[in-house]
C-alpha positions in Angstrom: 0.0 0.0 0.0 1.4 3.7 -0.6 0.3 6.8 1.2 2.0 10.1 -0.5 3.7 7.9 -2.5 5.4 6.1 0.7 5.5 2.4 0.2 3.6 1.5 3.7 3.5 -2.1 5.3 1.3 -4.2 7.6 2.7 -4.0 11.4 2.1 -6.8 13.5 -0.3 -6.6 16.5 2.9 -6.9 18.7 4.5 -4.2 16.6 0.9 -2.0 17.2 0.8 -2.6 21.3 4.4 -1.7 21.8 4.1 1.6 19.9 0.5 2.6 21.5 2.5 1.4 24.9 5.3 4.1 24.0 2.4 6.7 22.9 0.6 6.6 26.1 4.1 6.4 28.0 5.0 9.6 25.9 1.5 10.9 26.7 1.3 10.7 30.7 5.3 12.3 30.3 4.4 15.0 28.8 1.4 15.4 30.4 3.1 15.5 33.5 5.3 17.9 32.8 2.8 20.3 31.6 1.2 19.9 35.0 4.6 20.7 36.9 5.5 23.8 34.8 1.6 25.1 35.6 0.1 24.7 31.9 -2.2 22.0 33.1 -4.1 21.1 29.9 -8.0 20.7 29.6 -9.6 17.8 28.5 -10.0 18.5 24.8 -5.7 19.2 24.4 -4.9 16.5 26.1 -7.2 14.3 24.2 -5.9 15.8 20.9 -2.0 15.9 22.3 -2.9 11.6 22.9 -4.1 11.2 19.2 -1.0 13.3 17.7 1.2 11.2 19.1 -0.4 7.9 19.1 -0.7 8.5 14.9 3.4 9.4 15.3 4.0 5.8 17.4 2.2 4.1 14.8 3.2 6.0 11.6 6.6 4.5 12.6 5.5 0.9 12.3 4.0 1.0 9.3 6.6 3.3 7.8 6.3 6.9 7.7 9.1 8.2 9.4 9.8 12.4 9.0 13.4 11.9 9.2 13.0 10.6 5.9 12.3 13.6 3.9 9.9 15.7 2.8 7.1 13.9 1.6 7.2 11.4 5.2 6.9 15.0 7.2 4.4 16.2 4.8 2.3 12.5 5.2 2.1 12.9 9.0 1.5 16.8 9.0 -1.4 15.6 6.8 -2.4 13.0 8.6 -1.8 14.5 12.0 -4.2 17.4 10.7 -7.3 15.2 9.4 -6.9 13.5 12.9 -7.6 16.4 14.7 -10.4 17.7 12.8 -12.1 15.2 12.9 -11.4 14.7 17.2 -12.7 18.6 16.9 -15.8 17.8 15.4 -16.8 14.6 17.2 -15.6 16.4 20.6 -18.4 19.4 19.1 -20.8 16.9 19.0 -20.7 15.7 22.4 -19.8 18.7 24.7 
């Protein structure tokens, strides 16, 4: 499958936990440490801030990595963006 023109490929399910384990590791760090500077977020950025880097954990596994040029940066930038429109609307529907 291509994305952007990226060849992509099928994780494993073991490939998947471990990078939504690292996501949510990543999450509740730097959730913390908005908390201790006093930028506590509410519950819509960190909802958001837990999708944006949960698609970045898995974009990894299945091959989309930024530090591989333009187009890679410009697939999760895209990606990262649709994502959190649509959060934004479904969050507007329920609050």
């Amino acid at each position: 499958m291509r994305l952007f023109g990226i060849p992509t490929r099928v994780p494993s399910f073991n490939e998947i936990t471990a990078a939504s384990v690292l996501a949510v590791g990543l999450w509740l760090a730097a959730c913390g440490l908005m908390f201790r500077m006093g930028q506590a977020p509410d519950a819509f950025s960190a909802g958001a801030l837990l999708l944006i880097v949960e698609w970045a954990c898995v974009a990894v596994a299945i091959g989309i990595r930024p530090d591989q040029g333009a187009r890679h940066m410009v697939a999760n930038i895209a990606v990262s963006a649709l994502l959190v429109g649509v959060y934004a609307q479904v969050w507007g529907l329920f609050v």
